[in-house]
GUMI-454447 format. One record per residue: residue in three letters; z, y, x of N, C-alpha, C, O in turn. Coordinates in steps of 0.001 Angstrom, whole numbers, plus 500000, padded with zeros to 6 digits. Example, Ala and Ser with C-alpha at 12.3 -4.5 7.8 and 13.67 -1.06 7.14 Angstrom:
GUMI-454447
- residuo_n.w_n.v_n.u_ca.w_ca.v_ca.u_c.w_c.v_c.u_o.w_o.v_o.u
- ALA_507800_494310_513190_507800_495500_512300_507800_496700_513200_508465_496681_514236
- SER_507080_497750_512850_507140_498940_513670_507870_500030_512900_508039_501138_513409
//
This chain:
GUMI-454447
- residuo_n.w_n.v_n.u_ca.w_ca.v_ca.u_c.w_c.v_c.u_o.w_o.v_o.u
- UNK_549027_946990_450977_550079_946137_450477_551056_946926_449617_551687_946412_448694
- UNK_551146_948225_449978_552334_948846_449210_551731_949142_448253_552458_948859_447301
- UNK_550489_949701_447781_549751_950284_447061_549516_949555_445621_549305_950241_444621
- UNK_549554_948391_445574_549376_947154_444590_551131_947160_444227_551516_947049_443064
- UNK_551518_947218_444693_553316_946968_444182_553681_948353_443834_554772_948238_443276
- UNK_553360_949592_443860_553633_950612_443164_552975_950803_441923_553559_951264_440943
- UNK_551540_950399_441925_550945_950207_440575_551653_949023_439856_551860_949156_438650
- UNK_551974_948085_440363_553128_946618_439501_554011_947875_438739_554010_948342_437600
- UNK_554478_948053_439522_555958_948679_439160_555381_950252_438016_555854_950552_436920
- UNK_554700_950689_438480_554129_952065_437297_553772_951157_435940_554056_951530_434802
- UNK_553236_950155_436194_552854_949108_434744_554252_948742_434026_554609_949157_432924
- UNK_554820_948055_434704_555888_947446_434499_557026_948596_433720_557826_948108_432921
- UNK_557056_949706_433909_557471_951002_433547_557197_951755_432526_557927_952429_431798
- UNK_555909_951551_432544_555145_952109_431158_555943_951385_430088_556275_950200_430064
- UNK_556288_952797_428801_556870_952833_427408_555547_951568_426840_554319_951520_426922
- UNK_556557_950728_426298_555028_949710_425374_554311_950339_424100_555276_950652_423403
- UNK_553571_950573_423651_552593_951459_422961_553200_950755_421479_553435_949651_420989
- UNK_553282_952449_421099_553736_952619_419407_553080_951790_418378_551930_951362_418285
- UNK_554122_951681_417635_553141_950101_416719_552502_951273_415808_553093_952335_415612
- UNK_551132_950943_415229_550496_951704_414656_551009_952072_413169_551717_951323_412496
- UNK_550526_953389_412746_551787_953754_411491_551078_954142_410410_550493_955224_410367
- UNK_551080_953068_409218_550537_953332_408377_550101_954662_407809_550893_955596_407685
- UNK_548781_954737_407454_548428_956399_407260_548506_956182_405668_548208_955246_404926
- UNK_549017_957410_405486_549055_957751_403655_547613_958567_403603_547030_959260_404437
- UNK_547259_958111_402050_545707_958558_401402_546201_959237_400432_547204_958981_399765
- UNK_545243_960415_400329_545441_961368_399012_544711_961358_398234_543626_961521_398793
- UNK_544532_961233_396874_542918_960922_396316_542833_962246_395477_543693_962569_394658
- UNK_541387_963190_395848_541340_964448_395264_540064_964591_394554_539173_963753_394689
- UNK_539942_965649_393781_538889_965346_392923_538183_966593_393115_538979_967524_393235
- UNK_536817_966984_393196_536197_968122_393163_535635_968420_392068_534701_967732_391655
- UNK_536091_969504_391382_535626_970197_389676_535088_971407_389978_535481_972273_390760
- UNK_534120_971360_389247_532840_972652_388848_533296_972991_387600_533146_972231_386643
- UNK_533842_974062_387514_533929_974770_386394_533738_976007_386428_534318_976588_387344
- UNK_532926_976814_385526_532609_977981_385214_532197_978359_386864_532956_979047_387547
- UNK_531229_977955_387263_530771_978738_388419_531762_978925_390092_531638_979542_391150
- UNK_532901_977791_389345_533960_977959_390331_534241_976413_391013_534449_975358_390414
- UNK_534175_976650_392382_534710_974910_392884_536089_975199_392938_536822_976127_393280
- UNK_536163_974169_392519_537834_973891_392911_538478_972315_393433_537682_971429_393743
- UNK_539720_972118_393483_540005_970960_393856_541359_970160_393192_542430_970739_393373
- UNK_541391_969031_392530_542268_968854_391695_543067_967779_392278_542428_966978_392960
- UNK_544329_967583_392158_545092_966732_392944_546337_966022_391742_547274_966645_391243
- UNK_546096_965051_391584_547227_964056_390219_546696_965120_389394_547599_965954_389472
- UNK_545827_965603_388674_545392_965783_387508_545913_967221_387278_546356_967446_386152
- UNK_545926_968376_388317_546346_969640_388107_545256_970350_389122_544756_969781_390092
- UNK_545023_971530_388761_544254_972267_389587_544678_972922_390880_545618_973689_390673
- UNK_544343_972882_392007_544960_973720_393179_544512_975151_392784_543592_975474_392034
- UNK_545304_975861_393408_544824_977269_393965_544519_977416_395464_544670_976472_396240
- UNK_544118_978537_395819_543557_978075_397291_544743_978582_398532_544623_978629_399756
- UNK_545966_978942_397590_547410_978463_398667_547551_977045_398791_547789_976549_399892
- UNK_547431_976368_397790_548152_975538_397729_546856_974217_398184_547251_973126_398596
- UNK_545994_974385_398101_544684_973604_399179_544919_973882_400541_545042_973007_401398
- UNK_544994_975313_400781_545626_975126_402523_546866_974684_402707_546995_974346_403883
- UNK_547910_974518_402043_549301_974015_402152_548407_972256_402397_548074_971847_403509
- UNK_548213_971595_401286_547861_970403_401668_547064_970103_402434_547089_968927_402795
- UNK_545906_971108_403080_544913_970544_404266_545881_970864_405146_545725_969862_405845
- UNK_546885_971531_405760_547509_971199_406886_548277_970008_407221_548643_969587_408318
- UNK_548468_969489_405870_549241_967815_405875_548582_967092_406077_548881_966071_406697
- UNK_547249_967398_405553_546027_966390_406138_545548_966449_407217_544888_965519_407680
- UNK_545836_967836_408012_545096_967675_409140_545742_967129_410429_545378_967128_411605
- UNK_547054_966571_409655_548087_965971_410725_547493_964354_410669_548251_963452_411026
- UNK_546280_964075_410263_546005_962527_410090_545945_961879_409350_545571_960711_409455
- UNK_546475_962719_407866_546721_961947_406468_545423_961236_406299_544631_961740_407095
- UNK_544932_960412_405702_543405_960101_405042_543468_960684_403973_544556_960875_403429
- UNK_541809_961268_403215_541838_962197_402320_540514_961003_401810_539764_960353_402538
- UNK_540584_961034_400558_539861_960268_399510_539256_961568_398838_540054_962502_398758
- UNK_537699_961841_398229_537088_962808_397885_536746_962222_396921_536068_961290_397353
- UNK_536783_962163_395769_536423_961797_394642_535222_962708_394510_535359_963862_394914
- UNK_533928_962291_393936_532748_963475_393815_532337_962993_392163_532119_961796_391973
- UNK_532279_963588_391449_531456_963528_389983_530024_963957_390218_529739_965028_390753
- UNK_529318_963253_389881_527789_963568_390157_527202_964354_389394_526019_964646_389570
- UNK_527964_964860_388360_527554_966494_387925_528371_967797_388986_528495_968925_388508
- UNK_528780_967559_390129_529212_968256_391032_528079_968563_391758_527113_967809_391872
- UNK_528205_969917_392365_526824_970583_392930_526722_969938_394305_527680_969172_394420
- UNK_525766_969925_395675_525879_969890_396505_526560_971244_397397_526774_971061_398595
- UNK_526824_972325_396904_526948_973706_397420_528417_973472_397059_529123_973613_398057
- UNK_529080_973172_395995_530683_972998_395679_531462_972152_396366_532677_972297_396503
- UNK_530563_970924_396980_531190_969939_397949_531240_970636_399314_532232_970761_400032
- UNK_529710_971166_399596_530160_971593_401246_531210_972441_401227_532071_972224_402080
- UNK_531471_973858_400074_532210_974979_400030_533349_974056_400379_533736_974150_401543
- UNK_533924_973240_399660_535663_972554_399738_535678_971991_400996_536778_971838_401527
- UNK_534490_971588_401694_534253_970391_403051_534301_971210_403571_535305_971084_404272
- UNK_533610_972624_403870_534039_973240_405180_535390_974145_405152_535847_974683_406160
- UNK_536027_974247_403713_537720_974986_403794_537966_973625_404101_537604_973795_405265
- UNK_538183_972753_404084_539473_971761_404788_538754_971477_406035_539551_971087_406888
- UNK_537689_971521_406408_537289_971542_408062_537970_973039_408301_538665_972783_409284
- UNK_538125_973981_408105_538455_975354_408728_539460_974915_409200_539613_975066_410412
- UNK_540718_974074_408260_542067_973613_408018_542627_973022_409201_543679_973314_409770
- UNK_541215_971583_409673_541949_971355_410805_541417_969681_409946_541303_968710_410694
- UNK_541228_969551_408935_541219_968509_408246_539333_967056_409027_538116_966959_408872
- UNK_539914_966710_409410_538613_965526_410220_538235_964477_409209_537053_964262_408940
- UNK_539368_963728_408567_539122_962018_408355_538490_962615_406934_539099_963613_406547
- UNK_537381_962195_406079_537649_962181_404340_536977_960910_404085_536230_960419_404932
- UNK_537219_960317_402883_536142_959195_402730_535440_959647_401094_536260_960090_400290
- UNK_534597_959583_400827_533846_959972_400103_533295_959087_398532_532176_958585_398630
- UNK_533737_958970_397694_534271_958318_396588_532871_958689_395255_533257_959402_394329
- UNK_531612_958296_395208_530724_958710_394336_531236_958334_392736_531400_957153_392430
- UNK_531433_959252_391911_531863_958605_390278_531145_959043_389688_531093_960270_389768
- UNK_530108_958315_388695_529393_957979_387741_529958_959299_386750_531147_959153_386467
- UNK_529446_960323_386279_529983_960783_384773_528726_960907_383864_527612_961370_384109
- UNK_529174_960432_382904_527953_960926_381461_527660_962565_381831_528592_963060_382465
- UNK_526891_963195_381637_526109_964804_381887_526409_965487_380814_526010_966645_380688
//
């Protein structure tokens, strides 16, 4: 009998669950140039401070949008996929774009 009215009361107690919080998306682009991957963000090139500066923002939950050009290698995508996995970075969604060759 007591056992059912302490669980009432632990329910009844419980904080009501956080309204869910819109996640911000980053949309990034992966460029092959001269033998080099890199990663471009609003139309400027990162350096690879400034890719780990933003995979730690991402790896707080941000969503990350991967833009891929299909003249992009398969070896230039994993290289950038496993530095922002090192990062901490989980969510990406994966964005295929058409380019003339």
């Amino acid at each position: 009998m007591i056992l059912p009215l302490i669980l009432a009361g632990n329910l009844a107690a419980a904080p009501p669950p956080a309204p869910a919080q819109a996640t911000q998306t980053t949309d990034i682009v992966i460029v092959a140039r001269k033998r080099k991957c890199r990663v471009q963000l609003k139309g400027t090139l990162l350096s690879d401070r400034e890719l780990d500066s933003y995979a730690a923002q991402w790896a707080k939950g941000e969503a990350v949008k991967v833009h891929v050009p299909s003249t992009a290698s398969y070896q230039c995508l994993a290289k950038i996929m496993f530095r922002l996995s090192d990062r901490g970075v989980t969510r990406a969604q994966f964005i295929d774009e058409r380019t003339v060759p």
